[in-house]
C-alpha positions as CSV (number, residue, x, y, z in Angstrom):
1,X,-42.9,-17.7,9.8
2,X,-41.9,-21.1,9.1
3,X,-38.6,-22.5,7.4
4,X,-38.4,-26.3,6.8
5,X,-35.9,-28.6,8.4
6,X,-34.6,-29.2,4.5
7,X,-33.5,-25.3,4.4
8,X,-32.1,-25.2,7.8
9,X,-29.7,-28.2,7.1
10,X,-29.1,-26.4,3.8
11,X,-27.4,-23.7,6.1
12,X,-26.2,-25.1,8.4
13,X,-23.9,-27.4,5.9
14,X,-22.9,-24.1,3.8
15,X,-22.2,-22.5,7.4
16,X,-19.5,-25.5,8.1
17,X,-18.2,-25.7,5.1
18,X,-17.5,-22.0,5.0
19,X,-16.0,-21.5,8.5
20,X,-12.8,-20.1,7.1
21,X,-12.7,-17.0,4.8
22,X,-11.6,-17.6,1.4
23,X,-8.5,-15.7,0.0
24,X,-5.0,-15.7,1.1
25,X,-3.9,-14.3,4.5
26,X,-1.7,-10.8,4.5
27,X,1.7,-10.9,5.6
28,X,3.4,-7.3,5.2
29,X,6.3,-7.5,3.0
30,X,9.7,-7.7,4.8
31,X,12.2,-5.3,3.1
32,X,15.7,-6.0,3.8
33,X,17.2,-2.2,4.9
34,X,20.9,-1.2,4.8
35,X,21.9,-0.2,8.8
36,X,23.1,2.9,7.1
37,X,22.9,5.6,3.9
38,X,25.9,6.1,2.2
39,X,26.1,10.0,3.2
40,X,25.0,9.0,6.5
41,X,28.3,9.2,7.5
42,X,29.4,12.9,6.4
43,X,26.1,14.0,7.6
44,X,26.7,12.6,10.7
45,X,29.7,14.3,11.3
46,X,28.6,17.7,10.5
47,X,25.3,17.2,13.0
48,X,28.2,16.2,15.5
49,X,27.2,17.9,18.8
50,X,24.9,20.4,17.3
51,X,21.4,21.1,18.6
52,X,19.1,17.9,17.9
53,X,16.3,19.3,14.9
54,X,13.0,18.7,16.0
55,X,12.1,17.1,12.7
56,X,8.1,17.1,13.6
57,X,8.4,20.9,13.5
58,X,11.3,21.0,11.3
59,X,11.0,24.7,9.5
60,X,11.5,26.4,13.3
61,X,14.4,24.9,12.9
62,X,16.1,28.0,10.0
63,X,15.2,30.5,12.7
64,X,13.2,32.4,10.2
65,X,10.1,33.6,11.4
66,X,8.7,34.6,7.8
67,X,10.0,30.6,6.6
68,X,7.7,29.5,9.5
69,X,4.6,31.5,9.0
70,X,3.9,30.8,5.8
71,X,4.6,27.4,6.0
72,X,2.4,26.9,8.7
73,X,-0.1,28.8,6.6
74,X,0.1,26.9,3.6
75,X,-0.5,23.6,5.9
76,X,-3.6,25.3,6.7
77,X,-5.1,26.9,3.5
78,X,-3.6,24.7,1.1
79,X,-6.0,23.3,-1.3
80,X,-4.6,20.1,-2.3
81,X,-4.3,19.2,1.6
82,X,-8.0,20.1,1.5
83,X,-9.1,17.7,-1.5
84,X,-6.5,15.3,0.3
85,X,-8.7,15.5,3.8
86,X,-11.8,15.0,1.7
87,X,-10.5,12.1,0.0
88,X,-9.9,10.6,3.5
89,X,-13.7,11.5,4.4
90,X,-14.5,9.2,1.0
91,X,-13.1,6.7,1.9
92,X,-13.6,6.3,5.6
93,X,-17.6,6.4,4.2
94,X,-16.5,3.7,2.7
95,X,-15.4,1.8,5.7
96,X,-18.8,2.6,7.4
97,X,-20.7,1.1,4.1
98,X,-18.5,-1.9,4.2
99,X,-19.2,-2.7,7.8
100,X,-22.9,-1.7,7.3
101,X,-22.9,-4.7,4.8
102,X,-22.1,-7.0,7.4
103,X,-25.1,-6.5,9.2
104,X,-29.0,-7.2,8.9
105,X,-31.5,-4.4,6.9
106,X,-34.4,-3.5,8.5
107,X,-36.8,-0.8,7.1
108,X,-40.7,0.5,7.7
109,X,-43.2,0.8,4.7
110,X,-46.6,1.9,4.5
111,X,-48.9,3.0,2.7
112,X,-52.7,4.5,3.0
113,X,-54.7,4.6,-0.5
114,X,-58.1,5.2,-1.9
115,X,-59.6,4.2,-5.6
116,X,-62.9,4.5,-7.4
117,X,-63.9,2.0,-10.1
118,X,-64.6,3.4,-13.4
119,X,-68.2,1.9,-14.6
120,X,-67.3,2.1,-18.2
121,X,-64.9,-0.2,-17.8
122,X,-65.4,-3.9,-19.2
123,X,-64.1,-4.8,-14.8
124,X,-66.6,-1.8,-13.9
125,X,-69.8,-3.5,-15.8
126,X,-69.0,-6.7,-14.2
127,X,-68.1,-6.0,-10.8
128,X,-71.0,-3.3,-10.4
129,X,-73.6,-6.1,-11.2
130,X,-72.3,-8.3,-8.3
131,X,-74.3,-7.8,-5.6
132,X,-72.9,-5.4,-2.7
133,X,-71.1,-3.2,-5.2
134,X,-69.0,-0.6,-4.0
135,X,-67.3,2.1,-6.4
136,X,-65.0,3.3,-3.8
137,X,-62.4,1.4,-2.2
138,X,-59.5,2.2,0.5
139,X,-56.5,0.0,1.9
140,X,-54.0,0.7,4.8
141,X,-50.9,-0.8,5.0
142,X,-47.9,-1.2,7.7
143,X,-45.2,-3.5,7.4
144,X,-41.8,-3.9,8.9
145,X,-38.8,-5.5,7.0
146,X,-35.8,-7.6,7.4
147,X,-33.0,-8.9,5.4
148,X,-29.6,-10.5,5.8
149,X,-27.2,-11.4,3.2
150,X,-24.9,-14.1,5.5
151,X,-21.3,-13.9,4.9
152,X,-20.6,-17.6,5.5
153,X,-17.3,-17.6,3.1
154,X,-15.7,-14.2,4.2
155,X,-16.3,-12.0,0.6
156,X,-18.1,-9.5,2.7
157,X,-15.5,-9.3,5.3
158,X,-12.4,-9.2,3.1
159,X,-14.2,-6.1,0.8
160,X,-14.2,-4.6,4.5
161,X,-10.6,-4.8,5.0
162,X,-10.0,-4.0,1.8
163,X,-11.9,-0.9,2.4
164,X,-10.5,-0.2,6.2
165,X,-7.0,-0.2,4.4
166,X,-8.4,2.0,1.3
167,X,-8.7,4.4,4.1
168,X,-5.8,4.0,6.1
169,X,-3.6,4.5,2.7
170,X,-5.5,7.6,2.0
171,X,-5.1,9.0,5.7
172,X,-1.2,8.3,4.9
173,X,-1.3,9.5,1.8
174,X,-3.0,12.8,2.9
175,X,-0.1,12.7,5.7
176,X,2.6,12.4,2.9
177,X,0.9,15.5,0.5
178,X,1.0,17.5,4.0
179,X,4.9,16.7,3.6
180,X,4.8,17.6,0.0
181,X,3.0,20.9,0.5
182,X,5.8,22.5,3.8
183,X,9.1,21.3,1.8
184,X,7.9,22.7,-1.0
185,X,6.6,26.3,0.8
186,X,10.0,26.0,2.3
187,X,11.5,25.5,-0.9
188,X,9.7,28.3,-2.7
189,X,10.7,31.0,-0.1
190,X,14.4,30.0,0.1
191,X,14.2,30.5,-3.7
192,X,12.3,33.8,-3.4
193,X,15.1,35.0,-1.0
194,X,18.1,33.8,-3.2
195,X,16.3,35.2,-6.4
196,X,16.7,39.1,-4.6
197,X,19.9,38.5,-3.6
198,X,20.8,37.7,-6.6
199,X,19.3,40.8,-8.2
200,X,21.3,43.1,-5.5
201,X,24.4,41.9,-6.7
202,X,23.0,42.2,-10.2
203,X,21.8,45.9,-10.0
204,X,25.1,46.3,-7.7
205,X,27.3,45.5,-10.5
206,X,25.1,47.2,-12.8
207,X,26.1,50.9,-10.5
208,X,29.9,49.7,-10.5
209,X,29.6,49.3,-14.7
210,X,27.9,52.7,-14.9
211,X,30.4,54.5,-13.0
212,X,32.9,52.5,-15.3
213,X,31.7,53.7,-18.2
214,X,31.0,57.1,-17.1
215,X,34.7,57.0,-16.6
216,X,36.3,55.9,-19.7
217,X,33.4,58.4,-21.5
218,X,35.1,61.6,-19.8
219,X,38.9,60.0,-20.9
220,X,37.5,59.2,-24.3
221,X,35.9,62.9,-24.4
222,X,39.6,64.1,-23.5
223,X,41.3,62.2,-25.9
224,X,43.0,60.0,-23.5
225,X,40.7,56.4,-24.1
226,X,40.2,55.1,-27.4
227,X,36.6,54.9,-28.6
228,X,37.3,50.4,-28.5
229,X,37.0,50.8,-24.8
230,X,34.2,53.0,-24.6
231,X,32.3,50.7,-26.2
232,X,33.9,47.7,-24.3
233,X,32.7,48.9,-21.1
234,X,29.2,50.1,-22.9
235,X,28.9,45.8,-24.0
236,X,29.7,45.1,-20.4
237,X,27.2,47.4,-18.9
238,X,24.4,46.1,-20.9
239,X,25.6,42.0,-19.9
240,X,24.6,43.1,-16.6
241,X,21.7,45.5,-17.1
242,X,19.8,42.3,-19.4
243,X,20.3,40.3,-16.3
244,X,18.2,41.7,-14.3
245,X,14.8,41.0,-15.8
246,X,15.3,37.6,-16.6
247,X,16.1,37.3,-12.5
248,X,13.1,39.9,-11.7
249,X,10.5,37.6,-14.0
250,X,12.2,34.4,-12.2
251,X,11.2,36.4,-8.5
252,X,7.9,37.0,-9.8
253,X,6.8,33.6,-10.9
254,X,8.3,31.9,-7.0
255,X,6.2,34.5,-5.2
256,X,3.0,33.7,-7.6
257,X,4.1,30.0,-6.6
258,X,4.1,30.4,-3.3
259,X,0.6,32.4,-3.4
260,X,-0.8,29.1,-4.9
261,X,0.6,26.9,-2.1
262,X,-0.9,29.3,0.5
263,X,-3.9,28.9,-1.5
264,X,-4.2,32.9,-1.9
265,X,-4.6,34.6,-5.2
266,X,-0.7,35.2,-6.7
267,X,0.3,38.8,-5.4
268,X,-1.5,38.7,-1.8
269,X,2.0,38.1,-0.5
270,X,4.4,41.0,-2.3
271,X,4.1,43.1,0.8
272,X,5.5,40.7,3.0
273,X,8.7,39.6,1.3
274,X,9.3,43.1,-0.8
275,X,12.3,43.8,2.1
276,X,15.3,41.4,0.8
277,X,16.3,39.5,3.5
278,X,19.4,36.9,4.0
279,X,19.2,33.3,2.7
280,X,18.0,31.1,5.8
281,X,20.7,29.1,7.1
282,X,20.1,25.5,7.0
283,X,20.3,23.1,10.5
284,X,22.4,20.5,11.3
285,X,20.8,17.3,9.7
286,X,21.0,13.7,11.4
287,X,20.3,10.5,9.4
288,X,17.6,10.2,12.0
289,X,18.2,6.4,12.5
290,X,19.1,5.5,9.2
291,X,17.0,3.1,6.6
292,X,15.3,1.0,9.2
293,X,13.8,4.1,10.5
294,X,12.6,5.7,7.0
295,X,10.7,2.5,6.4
296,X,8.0,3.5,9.6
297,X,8.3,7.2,9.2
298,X,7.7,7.9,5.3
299,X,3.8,8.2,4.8
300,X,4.6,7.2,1.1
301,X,5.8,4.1,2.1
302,X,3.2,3.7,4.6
303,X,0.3,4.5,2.2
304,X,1.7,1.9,-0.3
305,X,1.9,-0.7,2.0
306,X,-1.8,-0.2,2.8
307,X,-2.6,-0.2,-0.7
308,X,-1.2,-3.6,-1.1
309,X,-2.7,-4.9,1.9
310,X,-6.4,-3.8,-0.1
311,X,-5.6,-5.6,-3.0
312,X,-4.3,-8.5,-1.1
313,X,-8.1,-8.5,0.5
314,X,-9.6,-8.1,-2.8
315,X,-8.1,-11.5,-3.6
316,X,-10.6,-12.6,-1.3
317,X,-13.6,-10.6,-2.5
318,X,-13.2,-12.3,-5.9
319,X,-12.8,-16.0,-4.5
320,X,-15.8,-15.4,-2.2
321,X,-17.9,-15.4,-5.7
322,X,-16.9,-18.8,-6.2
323,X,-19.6,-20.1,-3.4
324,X,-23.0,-19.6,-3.1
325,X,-24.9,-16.4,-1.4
326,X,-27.9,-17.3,1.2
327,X,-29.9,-14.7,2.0
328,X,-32.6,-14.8,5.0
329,X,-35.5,-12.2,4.7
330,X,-38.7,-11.7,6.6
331,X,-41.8,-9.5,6.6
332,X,-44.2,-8.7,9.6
333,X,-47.3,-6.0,9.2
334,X,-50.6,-5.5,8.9
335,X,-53.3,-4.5,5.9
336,X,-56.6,-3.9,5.8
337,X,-59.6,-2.3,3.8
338,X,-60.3,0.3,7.1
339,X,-58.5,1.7,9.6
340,X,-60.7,0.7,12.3
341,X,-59.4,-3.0,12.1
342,X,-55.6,-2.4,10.7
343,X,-54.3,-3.8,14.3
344,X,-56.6,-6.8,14.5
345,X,-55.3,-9.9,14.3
346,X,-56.9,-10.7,11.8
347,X,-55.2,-8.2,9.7
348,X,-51.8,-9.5,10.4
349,X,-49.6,-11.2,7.4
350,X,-46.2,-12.4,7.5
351,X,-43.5,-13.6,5.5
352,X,-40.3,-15.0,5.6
353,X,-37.5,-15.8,2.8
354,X,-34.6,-17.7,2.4
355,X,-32.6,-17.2,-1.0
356,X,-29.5,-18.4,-2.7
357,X,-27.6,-16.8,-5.3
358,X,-24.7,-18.9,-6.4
359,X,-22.9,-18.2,-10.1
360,X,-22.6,-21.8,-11.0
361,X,-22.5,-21.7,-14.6
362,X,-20.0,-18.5,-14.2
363,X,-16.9,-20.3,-13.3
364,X,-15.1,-18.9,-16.4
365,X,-15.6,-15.0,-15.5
366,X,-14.7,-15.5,-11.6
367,X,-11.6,-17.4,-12.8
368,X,-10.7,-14.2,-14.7
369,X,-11.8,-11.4,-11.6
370,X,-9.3,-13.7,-9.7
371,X,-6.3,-13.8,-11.8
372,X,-7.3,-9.9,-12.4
373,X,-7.3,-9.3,-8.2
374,X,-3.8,-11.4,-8.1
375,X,-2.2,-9.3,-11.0
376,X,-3.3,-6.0,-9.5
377,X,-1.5,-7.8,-5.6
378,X,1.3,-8.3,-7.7
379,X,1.6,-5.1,-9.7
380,X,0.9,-3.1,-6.0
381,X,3.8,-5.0,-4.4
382,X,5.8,-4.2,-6.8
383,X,4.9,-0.3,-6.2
384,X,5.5,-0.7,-2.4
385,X,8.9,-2.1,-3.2
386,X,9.7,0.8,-5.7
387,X,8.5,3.2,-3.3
388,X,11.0,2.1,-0.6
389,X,13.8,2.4,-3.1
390,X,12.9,5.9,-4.2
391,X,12.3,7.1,-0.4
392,X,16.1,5.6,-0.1
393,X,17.1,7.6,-3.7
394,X,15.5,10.3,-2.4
395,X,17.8,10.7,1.0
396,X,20.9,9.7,-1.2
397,X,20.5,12.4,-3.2
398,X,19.3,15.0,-0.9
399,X,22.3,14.0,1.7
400,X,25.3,14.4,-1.3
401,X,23.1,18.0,-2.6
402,X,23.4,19.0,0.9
403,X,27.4,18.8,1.7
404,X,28.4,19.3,-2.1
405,X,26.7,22.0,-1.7
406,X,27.6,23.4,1.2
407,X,31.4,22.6,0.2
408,X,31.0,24.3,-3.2
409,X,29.6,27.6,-1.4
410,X,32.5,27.7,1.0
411,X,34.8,27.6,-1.7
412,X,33.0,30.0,-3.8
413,X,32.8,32.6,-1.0
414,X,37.1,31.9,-0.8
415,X,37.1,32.6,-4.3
416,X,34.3,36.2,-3.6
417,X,37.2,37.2,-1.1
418,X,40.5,36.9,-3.8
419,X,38.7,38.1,-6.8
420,X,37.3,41.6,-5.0
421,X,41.5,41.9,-4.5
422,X,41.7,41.2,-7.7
423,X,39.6,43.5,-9.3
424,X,40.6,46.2,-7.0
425,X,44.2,45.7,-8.1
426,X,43.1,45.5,-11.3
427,X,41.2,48.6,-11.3
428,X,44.2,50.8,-9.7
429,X,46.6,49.3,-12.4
430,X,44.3,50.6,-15.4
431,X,43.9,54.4,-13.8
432,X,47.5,53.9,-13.3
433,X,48.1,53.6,-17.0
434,X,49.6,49.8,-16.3
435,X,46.9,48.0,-17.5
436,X,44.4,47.7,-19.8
437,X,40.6,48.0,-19.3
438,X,39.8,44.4,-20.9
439,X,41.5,43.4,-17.3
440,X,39.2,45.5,-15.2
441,X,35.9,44.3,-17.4
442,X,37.4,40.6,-16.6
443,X,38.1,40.7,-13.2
444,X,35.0,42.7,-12.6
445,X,33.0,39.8,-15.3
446,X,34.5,37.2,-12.9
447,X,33.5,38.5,-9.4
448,X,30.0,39.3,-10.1
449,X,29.9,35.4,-11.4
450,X,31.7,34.2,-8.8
451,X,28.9,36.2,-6.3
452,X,25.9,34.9,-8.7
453,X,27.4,31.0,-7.9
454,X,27.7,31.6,-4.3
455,X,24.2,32.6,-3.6
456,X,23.0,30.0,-6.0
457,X,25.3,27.6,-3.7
458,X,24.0,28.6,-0.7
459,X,20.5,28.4,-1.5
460,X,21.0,25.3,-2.7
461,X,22.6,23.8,0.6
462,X,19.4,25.2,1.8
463,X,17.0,23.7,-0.5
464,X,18.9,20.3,-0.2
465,X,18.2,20.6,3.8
466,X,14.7,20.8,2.9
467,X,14.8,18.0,1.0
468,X,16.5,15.9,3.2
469,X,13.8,16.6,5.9
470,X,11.0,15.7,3.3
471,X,13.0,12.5,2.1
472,X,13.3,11.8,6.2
473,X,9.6,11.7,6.7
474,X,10.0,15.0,8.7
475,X,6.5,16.8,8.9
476,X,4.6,14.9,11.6
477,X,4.6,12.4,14.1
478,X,4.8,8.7,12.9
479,X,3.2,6.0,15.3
480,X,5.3,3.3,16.6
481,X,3.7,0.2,15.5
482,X,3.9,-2.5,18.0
483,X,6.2,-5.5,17.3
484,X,7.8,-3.3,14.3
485,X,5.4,-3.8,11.7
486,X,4.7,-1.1,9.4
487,X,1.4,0.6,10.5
488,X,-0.4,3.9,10.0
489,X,-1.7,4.2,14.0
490,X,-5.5,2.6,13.6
């Protein structure tokens, strides 16, 4: 195979003049990070000489064995973590294709065939009058092949970072759904749990109504209760009685909820949570070193930053299309009429190629996949930047849920603790002829919501320490990235 000395300078030239990749180099964005959250503090001070959370592991933490389980389950069986691992498989493919590209082609053809002339044929008639006529013909053919697209101005090697960080953002962002799917199994079974105790207190008041009304019913059959307060405490009992299924179809819906994230049909886990049990009690909580810290450990963050650094390399890809493409190809087999002689030498043939593509005449569309490749850099770093805020809005507001919270359900349970007085008092006073019932169906009205808000409070704290382990990054173990840029561990 022969190439002239014209073609060879031809490369060589395009080979100097494309020693640097085209496109512009990636510099991770530097986001300037408070050295503290504004609830740190009071969060803080609560975690003050408590036991340290292990915030990989983060649900062992409620010292609920049940919370665990199933949270462990759902990482397991969850079926959004699954499509999330097979998006990762995608586009790790992806990777291999793109580094497959950089490299030469090679591939085996043969072919063995036979044909017979048709002599009816205007060919036919003439060929069979040539002398040494043969109707029947065969051909054997083996050949192996070679091609090489060269990547003299770096297109082919920016789409391949662009497609190692497709799959480094969707390894993070498969790391960040795995986050999504334990806060919110965590969530789910701390609502479960505050759902039946509010139904106890419900169905409790409902029995302390009853015996109410059973009560003024035998004074009203003896003449000494007016019919008005019969039918007072009759309206109160059926307040409390037409709470109850609105709290049982809220119960039912959080356990079908939590069947989903288990990725089990809705009812397989009844059995296990039919026993009421208490409200887990949330952990101390640490600001786990604050913003700087957040920016490393939230995959979110992590995954958009990878997604920015892909479009940044697709800047590249687009540029590259503003040079030409040289190609080198080459053939080397053998063919023949028999088999006997398909390894002679003189049954050898060879080729060899050397092609340029370049879209000269195209400058006008390339100009536009550019500016479209800058615009989708731009609109990405403007999502990276977002996401950091929201990861920071996110343990704001999860920090202030939690000791609002936890300050509203101390007071409430003060409050639980006067008001059963009360309505004891309260009670005495009316079979002591000093008060009226309207002051029993009040005080007892304002205890059972008084209970309702505490448990609601208390879940709540709970719920908001979940959050505030999602909004950390809790869930897994993030990588220390050498020299503190943001990286995903590959």
């Amino acid at each position: 195979m022969r190439i002239s000395p014209l073609s060879l300078i031809a490369v060589s030239t395009a080979a100097l003049l494309g020693g640097c990749a085209v496109g512009p180099a990636y510099v991770a964005p530097q986001m300037t990070a408070p050295p503290a959250f504004l609830g740190g503090a009071a969060i803080d001070a609560k975690a003050d000489g408590a036991v340290t959370v292990d915030l990989i592991h983060w649900w062992r933490s409620f010292d609920d064995p049940l919370l665990a389980s199933l949270v462990e389950r759902a990482l397991a069986q969850n079926l959004d973590l699954q499509q999330a691992s097979a998006r990762v498989v995608q586009t790790r493919a992806g990777l291999r294709h793109a580094n497959a590209d950089l490299l030469p082609a090679g591939q085996v053809s043969g072919q063995a065939s036979e044909s017979w002339q048709s002599l009816e044929t205007p060919q036919g008639r003439i060929a069979s009058a040539l002398p040494g006529f043969e109707r029947e013909a065969q051909g054997y053919e083996l050949n192996l092949g070679a091609s090489w697209e060269l990547d003299l101005f770096g297109g082919k090697d920016a789409a391949r970072d662009a497609a190692r960080a497709d799959w480094q953002a969707s390894a993070a962002a498969a790391t960040a759904a795995r986050l999504a799917v334990a806060a919110q199994t965590a969530d789910t079974y701390v609502a479960i749990r505050s759902l039946q105790a509010r139904l106890d207190v419900a169905r409790g008041q409902q029995q302390v109504q009853q015996r109410l009304v059973d009560l003024v019913g035998l004074q009203f059959r003896k003449g000494v209760a007016a019919e008005l307060q019969l039918r007072q405490a009759e309206g109160a009992l059926a307040q409390v009685k037409a709470a109850v299924p609105e709290l049982e179809q809220g119960l039912e819906i959080a356990m079908n909820a939590l069947d989903i994230l288990l990725g089990v049909q809705p009812g397989s886990t009844r059995p296990e949570l039919a026993a009421a049990a208490p409200i887990p009690v949330p952990p101390a909580v640490s600001s786990a070193g604050g913003p700087p810290a957040l920016l490393r450990r939230r995959p979110d963050i992590i995954a958009a930053e990878r997604m920015l650094a892909a479009s940044n390399a697709r800047i590249g890809v687009a540029i590259a299309e503003y040079y030409p493409k040289f190609s080198l190809g080459g053939l080397l087999g053998t063919a023949t009429m028999g088999v006997g002689g398909l390894f002679g030498g003189n049954a050898t043939q060879a080729s060899g190629v050397l092609g340029l593509r370049w879209r000269l005449f195209d400058f006008g569309r390339i100009d536009a996949e550019i500016a479209a490749a800058r615009g989708r850099n731009t609109e990405a770093l403007a999502a990276y930047r977002l996401t950091v805020l929201r990861a920071s809005e996110d343990v704001e507001n999860a920090f202030s849920s939690l000791v609002k919270q936890q300050a509203r359900a101390q007071i409430l349970g003060e409050g639980e603790s006067s008001l059963g007085k009360a309505r004891t008092s309260a009670f005495a006073a009316y079979k002591g002829g000093v008060s009226s019932l309207l002051d029993v169906l009040d005080a007892d009205r304002r205890l059972l919501e008084t209970r309702d808000a505490g448990i609601q409070a208390k879940a709540a704290a709970t719920r908001a320490a979940i959050a505030s382990f999602r909004a950390l990054g809790g869930g897994w173990e993030a990588p220390a990235p050498p020299g503190g840029a943001v990286a995903f561990g590959y």
